[in-house]
C-alpha positions in Angstrom: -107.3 11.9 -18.0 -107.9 14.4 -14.7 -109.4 17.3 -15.7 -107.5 20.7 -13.9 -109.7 23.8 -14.9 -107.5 27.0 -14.1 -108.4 30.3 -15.1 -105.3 30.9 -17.6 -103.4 29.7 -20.6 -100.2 28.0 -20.7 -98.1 27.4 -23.5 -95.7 24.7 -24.5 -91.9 25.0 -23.3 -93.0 25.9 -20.0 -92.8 24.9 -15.9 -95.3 26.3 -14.2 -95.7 25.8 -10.6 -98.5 25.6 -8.7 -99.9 25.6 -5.2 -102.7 22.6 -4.5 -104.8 23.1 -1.6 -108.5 22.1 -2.5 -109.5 18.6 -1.2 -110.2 17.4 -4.5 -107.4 18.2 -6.3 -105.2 16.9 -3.5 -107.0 14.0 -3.9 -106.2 13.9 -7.8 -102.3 14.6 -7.2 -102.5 11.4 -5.0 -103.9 9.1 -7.8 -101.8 10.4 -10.6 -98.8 9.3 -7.6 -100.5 6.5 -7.1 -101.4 5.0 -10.7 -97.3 6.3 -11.9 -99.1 8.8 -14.9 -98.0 12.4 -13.2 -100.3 13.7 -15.7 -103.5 15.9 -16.0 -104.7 18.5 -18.9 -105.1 22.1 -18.0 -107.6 24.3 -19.8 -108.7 27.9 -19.5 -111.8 28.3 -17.9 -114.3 31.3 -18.3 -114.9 32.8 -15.0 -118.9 34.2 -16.1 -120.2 31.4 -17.3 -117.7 28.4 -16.3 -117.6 27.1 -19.9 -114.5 25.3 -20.6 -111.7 25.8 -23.5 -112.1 23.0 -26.1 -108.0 23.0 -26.5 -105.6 22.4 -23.5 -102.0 21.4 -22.9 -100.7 18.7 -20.4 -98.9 19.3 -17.7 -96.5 16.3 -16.4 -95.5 16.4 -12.9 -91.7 16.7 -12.7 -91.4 17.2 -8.7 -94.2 17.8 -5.5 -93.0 18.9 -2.3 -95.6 18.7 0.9 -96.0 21.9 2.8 -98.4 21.3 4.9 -96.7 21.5 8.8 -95.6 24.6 7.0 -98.5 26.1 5.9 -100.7 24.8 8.7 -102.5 22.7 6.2 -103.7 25.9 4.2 -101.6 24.4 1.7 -100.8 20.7 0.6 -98.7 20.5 -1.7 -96.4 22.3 -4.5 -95.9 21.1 -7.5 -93.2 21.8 -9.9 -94.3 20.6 -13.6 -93.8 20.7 -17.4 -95.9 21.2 -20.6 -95.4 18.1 -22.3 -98.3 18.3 -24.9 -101.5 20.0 -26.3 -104.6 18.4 -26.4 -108.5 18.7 -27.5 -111.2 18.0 -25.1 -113.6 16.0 -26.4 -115.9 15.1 -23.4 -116.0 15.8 -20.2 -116.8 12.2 -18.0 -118.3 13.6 -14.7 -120.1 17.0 -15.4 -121.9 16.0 -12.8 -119.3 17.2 -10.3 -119.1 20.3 -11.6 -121.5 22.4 -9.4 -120.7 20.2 -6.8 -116.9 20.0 -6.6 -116.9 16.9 -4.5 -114.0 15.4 -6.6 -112.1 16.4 -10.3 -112.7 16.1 -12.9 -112.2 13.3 -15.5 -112.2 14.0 -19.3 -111.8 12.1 -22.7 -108.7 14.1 -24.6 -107.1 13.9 -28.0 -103.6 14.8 -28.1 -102.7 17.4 -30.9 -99.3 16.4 -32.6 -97.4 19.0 -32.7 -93.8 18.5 -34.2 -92.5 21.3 -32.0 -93.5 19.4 -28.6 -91.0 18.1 -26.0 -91.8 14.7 -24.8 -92.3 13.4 -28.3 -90.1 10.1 -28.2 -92.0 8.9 -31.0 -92.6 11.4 -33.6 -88.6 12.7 -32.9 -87.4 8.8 -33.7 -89.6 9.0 -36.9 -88.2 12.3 -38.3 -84.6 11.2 -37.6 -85.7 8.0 -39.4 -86.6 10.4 -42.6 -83.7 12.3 -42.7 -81.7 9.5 -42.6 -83.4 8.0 -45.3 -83.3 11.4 -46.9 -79.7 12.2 -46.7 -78.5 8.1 -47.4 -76.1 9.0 -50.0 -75.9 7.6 -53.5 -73.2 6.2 -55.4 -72.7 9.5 -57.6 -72.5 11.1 -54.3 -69.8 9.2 -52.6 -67.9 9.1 -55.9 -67.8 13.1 -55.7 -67.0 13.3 -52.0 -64.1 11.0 -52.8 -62.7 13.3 -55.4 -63.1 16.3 -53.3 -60.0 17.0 -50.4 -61.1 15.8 -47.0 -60.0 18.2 -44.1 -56.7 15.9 -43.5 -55.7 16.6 -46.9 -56.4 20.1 -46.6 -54.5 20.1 -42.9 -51.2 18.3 -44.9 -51.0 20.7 -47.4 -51.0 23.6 -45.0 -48.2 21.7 -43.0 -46.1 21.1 -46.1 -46.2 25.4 -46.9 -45.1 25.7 -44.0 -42.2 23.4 -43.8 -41.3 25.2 -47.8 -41.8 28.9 -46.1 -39.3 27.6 -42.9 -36.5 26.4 -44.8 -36.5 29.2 -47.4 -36.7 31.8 -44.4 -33.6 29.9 -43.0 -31.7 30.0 -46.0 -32.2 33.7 -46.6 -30.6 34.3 -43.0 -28.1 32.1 -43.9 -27.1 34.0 -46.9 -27.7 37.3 -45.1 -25.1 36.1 -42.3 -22.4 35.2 -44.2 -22.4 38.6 -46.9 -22.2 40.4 -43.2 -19.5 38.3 -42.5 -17.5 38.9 -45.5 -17.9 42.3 -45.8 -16.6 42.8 -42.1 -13.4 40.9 -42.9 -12.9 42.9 -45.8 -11.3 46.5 -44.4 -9.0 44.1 -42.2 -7.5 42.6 -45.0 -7.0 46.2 -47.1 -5.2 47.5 -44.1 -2.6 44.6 -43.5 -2.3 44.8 -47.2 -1.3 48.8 -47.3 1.1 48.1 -44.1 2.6 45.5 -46.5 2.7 47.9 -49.4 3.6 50.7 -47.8 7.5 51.8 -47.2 8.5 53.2 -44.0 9.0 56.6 -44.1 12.8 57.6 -42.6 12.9 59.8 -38.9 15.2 61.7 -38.2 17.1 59.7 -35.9 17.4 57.1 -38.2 18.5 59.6 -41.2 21.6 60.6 -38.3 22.9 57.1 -37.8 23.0 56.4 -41.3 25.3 59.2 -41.9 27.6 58.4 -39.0 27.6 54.9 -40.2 29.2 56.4 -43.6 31.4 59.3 -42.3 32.7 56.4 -39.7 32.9 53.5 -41.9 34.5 55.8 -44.9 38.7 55.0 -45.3 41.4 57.5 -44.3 43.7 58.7 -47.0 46.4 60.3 -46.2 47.7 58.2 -42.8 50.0 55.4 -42.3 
């Protein structure tokens, strides 16, 4: 795997960025086009004595724009890129090249499996694979589940209280209505009642005709 010496750490979860312009390392950005990997390990790098970290990560290239006309060639390229992995290195291929920096370098890796790691197709199919086997339910289990109320029994029962709490709220305003009604139909009925009841008291008038009536109506005595 190319070998990217950089004089920081990087952590997992990440997408750094970073700005190629050496020869060599444009030269490794067009093989890892090239051969379809997009890959290379990063590790810290003393800047005294050059030794190199024995643990790195991987970083996968997700996107590499040219700048060059830009840049007038002062920079290649820029490359946008993940952390995909960590990995221990376990020997370095062409030390060789080290003082001499006429290419990268190239370097024997172990990946680190870390169960926290993007990019882990593998290990992510494997734990799904134990918690199915984990969670598989027994017959004991499904017996209880059956015996408990599923959320569309529970959903029913709410719908059914609240039909009950409708129809008795309808039937209380019912009831209400018709005591108003009653009771407003009541003082009409004891008035006509008293105007049935009730004699008509004489005038004055009336008292007058009456006694013309008699003294008019009464017979003469004593003419022929």
């Amino acid at each position: 795997m190319p070998l990217f010496p950089l004089g920081a750490a990087y952590l997992p979860h990440t997408t750094p960025v970073l700005n190629i312009f050496e020869p060599r390392y444009r030269a490794m950005y067009n093989d890892i086009l090239f051969n379809g990997a997009r890959r290379f390990m990063v590790t810290n790098v003393d800047p005294e004595s050059g030794a190199l970290a024995e643990v790195g990560v991987v970083f996968y290239l997700d996107e590499l724009k040219e700048v060059s006309e830009q840049t007038q060639d002062r920079v290649k390229y820029i490359g946008q890129h993940r952390v995909i992995d960590r990995v221990r290195l376990k020997k370095v291929l062409n030390p060789e090249v080290i003082s001499t920096g006429e290419t990268y370098l190239k370097a024997e890796v172990e990946v680190l499996h870390d169960s926290d790691m993007p990019g882990k197709i593998e290990d992510t199919e494997a734990d799904k694979s134990e918690a199915g086997e984990r969670s598989e339910p027994s017959g004991d289990d499904e017996d209880a589940r059956a015996d408990q109320p599923t959320e569309s029994d529970e959903v029913l029962a709410l719908q059914k209280e609240a039909e009950d709490l409708f129809i008795a709220l309808v039937r209380a305003c019912s009831h209400a209505t018709s005591s108003r009604l009653r009771w407003r139909s009541r003082p009409t009925r004891m008035r006509a009642q008293a105007r049935i009841s009730s004699p008509r008291r004489p005038t004055a008038e009336s008292s007058a005709r009456a006694s013309e009536r008699l003294v008019g109506g009464a017979p003469q005595h004593g003419r022929e």
